[in-house]
N, C-alpha and C positions, 0 to 999 in steps of 0.2 A: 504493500500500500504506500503511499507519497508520506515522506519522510515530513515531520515540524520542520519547519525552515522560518528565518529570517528577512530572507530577502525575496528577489524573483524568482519564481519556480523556474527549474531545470530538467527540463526532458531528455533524456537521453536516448537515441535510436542505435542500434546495434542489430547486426546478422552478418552472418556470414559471407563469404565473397561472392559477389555473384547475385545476392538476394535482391538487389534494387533499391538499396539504402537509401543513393542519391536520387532518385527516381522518385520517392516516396518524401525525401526532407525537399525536394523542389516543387512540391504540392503542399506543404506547410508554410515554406517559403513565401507561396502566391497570398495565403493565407494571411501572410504579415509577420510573419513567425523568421527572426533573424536564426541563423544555422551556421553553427560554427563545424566545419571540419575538421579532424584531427588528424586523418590521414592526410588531409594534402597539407597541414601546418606543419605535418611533420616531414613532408619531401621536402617544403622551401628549409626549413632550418636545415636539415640533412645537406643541402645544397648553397647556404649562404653562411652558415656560421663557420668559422675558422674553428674553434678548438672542438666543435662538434666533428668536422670533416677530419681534424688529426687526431684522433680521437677514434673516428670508425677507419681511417687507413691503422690504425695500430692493432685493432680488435682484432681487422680481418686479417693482420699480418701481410698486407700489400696495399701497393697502390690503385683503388678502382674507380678512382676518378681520371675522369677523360678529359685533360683541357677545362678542369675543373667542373667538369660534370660529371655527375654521378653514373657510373656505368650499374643500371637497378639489376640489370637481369646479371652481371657477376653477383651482384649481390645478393639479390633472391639464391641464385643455386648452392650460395656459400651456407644462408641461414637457413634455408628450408632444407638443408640437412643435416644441419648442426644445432639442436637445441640450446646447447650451450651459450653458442656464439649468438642466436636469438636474444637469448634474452641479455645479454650483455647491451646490444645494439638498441632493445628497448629499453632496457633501465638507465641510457645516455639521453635519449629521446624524449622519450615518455615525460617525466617531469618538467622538460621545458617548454614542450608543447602544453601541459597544467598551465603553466603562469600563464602562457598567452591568453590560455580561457579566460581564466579570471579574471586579466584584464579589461580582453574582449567585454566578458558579460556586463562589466560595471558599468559599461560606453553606451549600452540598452535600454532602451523605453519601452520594449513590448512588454505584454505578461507575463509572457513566459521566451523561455530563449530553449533552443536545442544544439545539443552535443551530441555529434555522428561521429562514431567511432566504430571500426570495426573490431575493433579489442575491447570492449569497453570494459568488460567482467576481467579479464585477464592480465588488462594494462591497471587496473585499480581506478579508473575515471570515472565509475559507477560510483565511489566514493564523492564522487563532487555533483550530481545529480539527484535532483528528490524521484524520480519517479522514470522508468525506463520501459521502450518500447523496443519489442522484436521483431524484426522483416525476415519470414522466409519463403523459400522456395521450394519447388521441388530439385532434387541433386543433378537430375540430367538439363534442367534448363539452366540453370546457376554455371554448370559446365559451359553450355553454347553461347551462353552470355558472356564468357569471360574468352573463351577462347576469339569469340570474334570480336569483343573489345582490346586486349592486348594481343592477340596476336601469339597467343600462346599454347602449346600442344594440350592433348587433352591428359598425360601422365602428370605436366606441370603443374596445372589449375587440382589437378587432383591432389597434390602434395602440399599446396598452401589451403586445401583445405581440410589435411589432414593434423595438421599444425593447430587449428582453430577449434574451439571452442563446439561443440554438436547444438544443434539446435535446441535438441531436447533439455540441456544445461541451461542454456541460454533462455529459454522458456519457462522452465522451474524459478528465474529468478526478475522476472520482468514483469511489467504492470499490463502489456497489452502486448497481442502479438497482431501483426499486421499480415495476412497470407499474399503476395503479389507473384502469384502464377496466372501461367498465361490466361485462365479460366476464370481469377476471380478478376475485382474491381475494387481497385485501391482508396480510390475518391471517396467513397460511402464510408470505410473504416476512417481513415483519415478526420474524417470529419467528426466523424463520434466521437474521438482521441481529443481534438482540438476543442470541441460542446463541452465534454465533462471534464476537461483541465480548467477553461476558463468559468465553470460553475464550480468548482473546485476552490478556483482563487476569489471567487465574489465571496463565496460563505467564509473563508476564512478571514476577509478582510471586515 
């Protein structure tokens, strides 16, 4: 259930790769509803902060920036099969992409603000959220979805989603799940998510 809180409520979306996160917080969006990223907060630091970039060349024991950009797919093959070296990479990340939120949210006028993360239970971000929604999909379209977004094999997308969190986990610990297969219809859930958060925040104020 949605945590006492202080300030503005904080929705957090999470699922898996593939499930239509950003698909689903660009219909919140329309709504009025500001959306912070975590994944793409965390490519630009990965790619502009200095001691963050010496920092992941020392983790990985090489250099995998190209002309100072980030070479992702050495980097994907390094961590998706190294646990280890995962979470090393997160726990450099992860906290800094925190402040930004923080920041971010204080800059906010809406009701409520959302945090799209696809780690969310994992990376500990669900800690800074009152109340969390889940997007999933069924496992073969999450596949065709990502392979024809990045461009990547189908053993690939299988390996970073083997790395991740199952849904069923993910479900167990969320306020709402959202199903966005090619069968249902997002807009209707959506909407009902957005109705009873903002009745949510009228009774408590």
């Amino acid at each position: 259930m949605i945590k006492i809180r202080e300030k503005r409520l904080k929705l957090g979306v999470t699922g898996g790769i593939g499930s239509g996160k950003t698909s689903v917080c660009r219909v919140f969006n329309v709504l009025g509803i500001p959306v912070f990223s975590a994944d793409s907060k965390a490519r630009k630091i990965m790619e502009s902060d200095e001691s963050v970039i010496r920092r992941i060349n020392s983790i990985s024991g090489k250099d995998i920036y190209n002309n100072g950009i980030l070479n992702r797919m050495e980097l994907a093959s390094l961590i998706f099969n190294d646990n280890t070296l995962l979470k090393k990479i997160n726990s450099l990340v992860h906290p800094i992409v925190f402040n930004h939120f923080r920041l971010w949210e204080k800059e906010q006028t809406a009701p409520y603000v959302i945090l799209e993360a696809a780690i969310l239970f994992e990376s500990g971000a669900s800690d800074l959220v009152d109340t969390v929604a889940t997007v999933v999909a069924p496992l073969e379209e999450r596949v065709k979805r990502v392979i024809k977004r990045n461009n990547l094999s189908k053993e690939q997308v299988l390996e970073r989603i083997r790395v991740q969190m199952d849904d069923d986990e993910r479900i167990k610990l969320s306020d709402y799940v959202i199903n966005n297969s090619e069968n249902d219809m997002i807009i209707p859930a959506i909407l009902q998510i957005h109705d009873e958060i903002l009745r949510d925040i009228k009774i408590s104020t």
